[in-house]
DSSP file (Angstrom, degrees, kcal/mol; ACC not computed):
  #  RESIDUE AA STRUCTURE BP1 BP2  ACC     N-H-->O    O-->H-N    N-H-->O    O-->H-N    TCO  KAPPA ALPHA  PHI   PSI    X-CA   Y-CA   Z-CA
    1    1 A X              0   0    0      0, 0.0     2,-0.6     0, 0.0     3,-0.0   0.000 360.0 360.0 360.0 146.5  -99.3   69.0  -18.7
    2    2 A X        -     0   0    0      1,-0.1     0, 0.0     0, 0.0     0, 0.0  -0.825 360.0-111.9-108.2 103.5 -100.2   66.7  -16.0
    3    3 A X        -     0   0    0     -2,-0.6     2,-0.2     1,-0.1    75,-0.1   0.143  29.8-124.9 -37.6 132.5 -100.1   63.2  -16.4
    4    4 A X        +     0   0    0     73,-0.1     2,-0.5    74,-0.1    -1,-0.1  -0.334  34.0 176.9 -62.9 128.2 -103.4   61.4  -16.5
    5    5 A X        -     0   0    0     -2,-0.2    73,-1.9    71,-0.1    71,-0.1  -0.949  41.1 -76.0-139.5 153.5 -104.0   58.5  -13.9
    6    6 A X  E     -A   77   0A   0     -2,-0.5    47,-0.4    71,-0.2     2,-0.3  -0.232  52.2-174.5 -22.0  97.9 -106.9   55.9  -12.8
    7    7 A X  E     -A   76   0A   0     69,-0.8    69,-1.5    45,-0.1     2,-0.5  -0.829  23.7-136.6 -91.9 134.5 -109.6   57.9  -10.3
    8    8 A X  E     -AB  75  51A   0     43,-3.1    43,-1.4    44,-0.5     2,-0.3  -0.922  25.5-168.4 -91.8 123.7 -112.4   56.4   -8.6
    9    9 A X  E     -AB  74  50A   0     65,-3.8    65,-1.7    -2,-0.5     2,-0.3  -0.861   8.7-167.3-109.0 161.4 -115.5   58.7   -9.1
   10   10 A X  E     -AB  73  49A   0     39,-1.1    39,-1.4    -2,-0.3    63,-0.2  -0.957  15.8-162.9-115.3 115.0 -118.3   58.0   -7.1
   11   11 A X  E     -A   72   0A   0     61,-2.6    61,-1.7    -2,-0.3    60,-1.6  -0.551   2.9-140.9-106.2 177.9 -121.4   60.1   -8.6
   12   12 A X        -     0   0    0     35,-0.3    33,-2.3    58,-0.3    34,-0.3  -0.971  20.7-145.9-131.6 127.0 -124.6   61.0   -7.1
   13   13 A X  S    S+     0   0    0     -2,-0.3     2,-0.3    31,-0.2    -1,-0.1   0.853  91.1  15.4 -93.7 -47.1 -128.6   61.4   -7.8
   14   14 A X  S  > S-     0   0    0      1,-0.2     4,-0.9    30,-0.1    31,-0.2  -0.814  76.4-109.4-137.3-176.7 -128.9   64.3   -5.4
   15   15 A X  H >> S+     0   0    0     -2,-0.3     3,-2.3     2,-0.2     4,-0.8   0.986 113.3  55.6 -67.2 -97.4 -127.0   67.1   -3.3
   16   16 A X  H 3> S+     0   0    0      1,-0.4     4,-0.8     2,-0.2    -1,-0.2   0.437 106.1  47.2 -63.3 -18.7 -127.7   65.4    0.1
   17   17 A X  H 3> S+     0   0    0      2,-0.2     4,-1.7     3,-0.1    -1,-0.4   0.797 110.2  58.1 -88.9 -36.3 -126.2   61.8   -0.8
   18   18 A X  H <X S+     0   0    0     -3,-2.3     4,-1.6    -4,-0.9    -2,-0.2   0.872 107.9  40.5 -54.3 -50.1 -123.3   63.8   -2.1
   19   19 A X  H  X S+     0   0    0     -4,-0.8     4,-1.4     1,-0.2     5,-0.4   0.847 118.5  55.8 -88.2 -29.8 -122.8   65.7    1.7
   20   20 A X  H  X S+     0   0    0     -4,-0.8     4,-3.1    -5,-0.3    -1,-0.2   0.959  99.3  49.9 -38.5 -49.1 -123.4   62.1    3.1
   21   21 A X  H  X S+     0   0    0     -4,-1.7     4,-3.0     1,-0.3     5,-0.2   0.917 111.7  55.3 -77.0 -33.5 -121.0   60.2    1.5
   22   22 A X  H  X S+     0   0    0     -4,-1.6     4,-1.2    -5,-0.3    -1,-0.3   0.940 113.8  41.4 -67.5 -30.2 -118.2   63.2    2.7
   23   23 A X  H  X S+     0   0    0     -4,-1.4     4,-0.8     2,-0.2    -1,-0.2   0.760 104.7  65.9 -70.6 -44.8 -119.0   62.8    5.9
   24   24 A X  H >X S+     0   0    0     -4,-3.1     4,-1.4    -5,-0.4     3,-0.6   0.973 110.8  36.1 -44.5 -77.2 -119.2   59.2    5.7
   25   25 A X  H 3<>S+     0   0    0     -4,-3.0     5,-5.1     1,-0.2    -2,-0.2   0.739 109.4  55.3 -90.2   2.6 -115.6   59.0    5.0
   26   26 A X  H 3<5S+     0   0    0     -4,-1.2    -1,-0.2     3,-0.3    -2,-0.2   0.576 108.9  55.9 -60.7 -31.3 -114.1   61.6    7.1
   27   27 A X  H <<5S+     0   0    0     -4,-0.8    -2,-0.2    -3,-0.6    -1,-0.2   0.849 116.4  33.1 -71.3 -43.6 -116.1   59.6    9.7
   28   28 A X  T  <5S-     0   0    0     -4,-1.4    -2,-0.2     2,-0.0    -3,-0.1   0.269 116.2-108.9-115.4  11.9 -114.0   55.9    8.6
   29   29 A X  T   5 +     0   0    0     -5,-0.2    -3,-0.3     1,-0.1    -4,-0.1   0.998  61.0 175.7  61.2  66.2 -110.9   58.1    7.9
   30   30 A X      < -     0   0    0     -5,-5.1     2,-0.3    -8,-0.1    -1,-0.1  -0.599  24.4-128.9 -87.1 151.6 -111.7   57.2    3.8
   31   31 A X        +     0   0    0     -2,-0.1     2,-0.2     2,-0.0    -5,-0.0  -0.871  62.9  57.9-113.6 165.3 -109.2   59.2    1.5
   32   32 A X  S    S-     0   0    0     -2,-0.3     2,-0.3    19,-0.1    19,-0.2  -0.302  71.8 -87.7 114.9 172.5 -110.3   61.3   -1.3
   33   33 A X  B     -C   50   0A   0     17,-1.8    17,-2.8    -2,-0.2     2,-0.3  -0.736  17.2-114.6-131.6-168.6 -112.6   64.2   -1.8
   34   34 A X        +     0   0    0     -2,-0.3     2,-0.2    15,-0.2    15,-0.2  -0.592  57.0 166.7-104.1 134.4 -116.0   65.7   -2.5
   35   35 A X        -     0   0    0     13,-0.5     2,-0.7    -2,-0.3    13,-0.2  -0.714  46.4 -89.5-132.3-169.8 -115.5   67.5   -6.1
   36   36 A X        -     0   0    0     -2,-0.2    11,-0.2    11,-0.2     3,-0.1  -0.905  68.6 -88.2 -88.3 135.1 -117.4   69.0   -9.0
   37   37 A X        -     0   0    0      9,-3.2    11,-0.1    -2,-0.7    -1,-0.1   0.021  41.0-105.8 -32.2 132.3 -118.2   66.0  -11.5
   38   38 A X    >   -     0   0    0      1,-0.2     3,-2.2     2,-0.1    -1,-0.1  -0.240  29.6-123.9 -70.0 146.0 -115.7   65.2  -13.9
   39   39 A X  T 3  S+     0   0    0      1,-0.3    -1,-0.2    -3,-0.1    -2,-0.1   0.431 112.5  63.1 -82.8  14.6 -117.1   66.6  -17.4
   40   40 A X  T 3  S+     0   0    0      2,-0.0    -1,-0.3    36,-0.0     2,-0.2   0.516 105.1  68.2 -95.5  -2.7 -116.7   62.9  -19.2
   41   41 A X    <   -     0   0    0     -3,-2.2     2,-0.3     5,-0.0     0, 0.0  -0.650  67.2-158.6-109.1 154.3 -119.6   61.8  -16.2
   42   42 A X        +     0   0    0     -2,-0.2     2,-0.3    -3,-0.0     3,-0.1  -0.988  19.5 155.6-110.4 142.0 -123.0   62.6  -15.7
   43   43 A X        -     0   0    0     -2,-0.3   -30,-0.1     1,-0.1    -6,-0.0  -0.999  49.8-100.2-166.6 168.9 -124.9   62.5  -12.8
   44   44 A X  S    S+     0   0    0     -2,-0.3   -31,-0.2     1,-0.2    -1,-0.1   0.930 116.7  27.8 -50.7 -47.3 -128.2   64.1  -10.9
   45   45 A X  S    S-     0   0    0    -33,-2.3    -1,-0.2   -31,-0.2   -32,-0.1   0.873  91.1-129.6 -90.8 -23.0 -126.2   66.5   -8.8
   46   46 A X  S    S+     0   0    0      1,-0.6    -9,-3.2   -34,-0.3     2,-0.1   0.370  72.6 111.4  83.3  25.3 -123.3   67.2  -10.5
   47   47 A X        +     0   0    0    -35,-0.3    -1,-0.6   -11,-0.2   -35,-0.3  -0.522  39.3 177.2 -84.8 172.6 -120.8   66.2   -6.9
   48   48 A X        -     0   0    0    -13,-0.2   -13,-0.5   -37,-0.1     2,-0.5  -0.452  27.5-128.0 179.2 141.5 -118.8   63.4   -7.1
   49   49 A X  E     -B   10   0A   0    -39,-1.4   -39,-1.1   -15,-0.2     2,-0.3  -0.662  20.5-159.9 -91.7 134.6 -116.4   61.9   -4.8
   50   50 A X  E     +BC   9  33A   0    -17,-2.8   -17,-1.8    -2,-0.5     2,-0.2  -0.965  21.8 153.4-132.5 120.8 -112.7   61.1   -6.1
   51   51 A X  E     -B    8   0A   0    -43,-1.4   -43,-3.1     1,-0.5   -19,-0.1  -0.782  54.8 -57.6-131.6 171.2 -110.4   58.6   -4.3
   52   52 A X        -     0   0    0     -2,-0.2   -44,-0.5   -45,-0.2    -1,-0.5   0.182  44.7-120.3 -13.2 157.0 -107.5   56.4   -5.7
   53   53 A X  S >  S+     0   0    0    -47,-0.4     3,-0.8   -46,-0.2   -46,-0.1   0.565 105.5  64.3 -92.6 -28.2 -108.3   54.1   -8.4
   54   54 A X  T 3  S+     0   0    0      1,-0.3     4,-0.3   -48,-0.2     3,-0.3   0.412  91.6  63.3 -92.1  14.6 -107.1   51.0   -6.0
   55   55 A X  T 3>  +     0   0    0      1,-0.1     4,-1.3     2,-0.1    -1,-0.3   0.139  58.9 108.1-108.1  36.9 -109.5   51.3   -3.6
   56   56 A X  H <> S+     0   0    0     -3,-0.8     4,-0.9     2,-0.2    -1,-0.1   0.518  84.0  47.0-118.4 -16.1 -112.5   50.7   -5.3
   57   57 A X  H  > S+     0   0    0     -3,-0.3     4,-1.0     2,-0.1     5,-0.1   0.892 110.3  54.9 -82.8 -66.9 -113.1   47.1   -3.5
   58   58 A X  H  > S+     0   0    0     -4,-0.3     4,-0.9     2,-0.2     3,-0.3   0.833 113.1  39.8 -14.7 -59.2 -112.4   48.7   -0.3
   59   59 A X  H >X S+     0   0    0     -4,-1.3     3,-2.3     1,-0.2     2,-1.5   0.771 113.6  61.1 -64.5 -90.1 -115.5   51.8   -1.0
   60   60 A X  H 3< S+     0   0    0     -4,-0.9    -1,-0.2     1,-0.3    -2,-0.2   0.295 109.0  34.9 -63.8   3.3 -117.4   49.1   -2.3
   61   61 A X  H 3X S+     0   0    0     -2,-1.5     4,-1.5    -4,-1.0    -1,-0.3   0.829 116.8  56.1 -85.4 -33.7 -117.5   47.2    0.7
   62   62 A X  H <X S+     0   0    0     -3,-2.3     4,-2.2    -4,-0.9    -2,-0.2   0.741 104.4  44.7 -81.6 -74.8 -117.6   49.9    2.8
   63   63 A X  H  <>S+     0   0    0     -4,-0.9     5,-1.5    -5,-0.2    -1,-0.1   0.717 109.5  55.3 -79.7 -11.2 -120.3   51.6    1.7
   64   64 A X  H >45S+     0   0    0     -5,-0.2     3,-1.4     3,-0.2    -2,-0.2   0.982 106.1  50.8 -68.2 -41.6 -122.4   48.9    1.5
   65   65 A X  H 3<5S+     0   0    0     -4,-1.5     2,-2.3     1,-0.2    -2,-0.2   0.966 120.3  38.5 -18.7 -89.3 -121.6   48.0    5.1
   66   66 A X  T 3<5S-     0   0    0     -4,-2.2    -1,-0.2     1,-0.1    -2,-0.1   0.170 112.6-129.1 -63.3  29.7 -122.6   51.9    6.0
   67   67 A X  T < 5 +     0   0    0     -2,-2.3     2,-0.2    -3,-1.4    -3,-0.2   0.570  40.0 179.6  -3.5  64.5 -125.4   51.6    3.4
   68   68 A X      < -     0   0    0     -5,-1.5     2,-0.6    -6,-0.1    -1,-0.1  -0.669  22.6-128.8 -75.2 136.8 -124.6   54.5    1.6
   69   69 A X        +     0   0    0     -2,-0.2     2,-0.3   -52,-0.0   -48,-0.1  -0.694  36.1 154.4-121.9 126.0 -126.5   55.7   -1.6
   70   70 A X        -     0   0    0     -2,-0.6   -58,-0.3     1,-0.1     3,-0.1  -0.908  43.4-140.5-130.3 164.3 -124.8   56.6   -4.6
   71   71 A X  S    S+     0   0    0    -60,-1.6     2,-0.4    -2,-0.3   -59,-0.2   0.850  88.4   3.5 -90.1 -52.3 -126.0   56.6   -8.8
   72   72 A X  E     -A   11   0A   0    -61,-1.7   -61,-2.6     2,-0.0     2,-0.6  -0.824  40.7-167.5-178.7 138.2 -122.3   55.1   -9.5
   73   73 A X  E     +A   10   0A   0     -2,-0.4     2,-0.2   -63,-0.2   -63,-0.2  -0.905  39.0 136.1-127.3 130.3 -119.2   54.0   -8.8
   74   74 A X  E     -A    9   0A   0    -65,-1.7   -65,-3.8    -2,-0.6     2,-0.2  -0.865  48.3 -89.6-151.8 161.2 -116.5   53.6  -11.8
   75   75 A X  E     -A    8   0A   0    -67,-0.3   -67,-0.2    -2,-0.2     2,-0.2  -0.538  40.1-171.3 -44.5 131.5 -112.8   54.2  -13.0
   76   76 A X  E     -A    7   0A   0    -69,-1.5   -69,-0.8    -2,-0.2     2,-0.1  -0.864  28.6-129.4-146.0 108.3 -111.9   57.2  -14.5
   77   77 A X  E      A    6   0A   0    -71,-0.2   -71,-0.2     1,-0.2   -73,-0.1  -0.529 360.0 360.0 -71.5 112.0 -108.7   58.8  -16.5
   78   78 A X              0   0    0    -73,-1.9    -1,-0.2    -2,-0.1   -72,-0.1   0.215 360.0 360.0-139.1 360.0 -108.2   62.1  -14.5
């Protein structure tokens, strides 16, 4: 069984913020990827993007800069 560790989700209100936000960091060389939503989150579209848990100042800087629109951006054991 595979230990559990700290995830940054980022979730989403639609489909089309979802393909943004991948594009978005493949554009700023960003790490993580575009996933199905973890089943403790909810969210509109059911994407949600998962990077490192220590980056989470980094995105949030980041995508305000590139005023990118996301529902929510949290710590998660995944």
């Amino acid at each position: 069984m595979k230990a559990k560790e700290p995830t940054l989700v980022v979730t989403f209100s639609n489909t089309p913020d979802a393909i943004a936000m991948e594009k978005f960091c493949q554009a700023n060389q960003l790490p993580g990827r575009l996933s199905p939503i973890p089943s403790v989150l909810q969210a509109g579209c059911g994407l949600a993007w998962r990077a490192p848990a220590d980056q989470e100042a980094h995105f949030a800087q980041v995508m305000a800069e590139g005023q990118v629109r996301y529902a929510a951006m949290q710590i998660v054991e995944l």
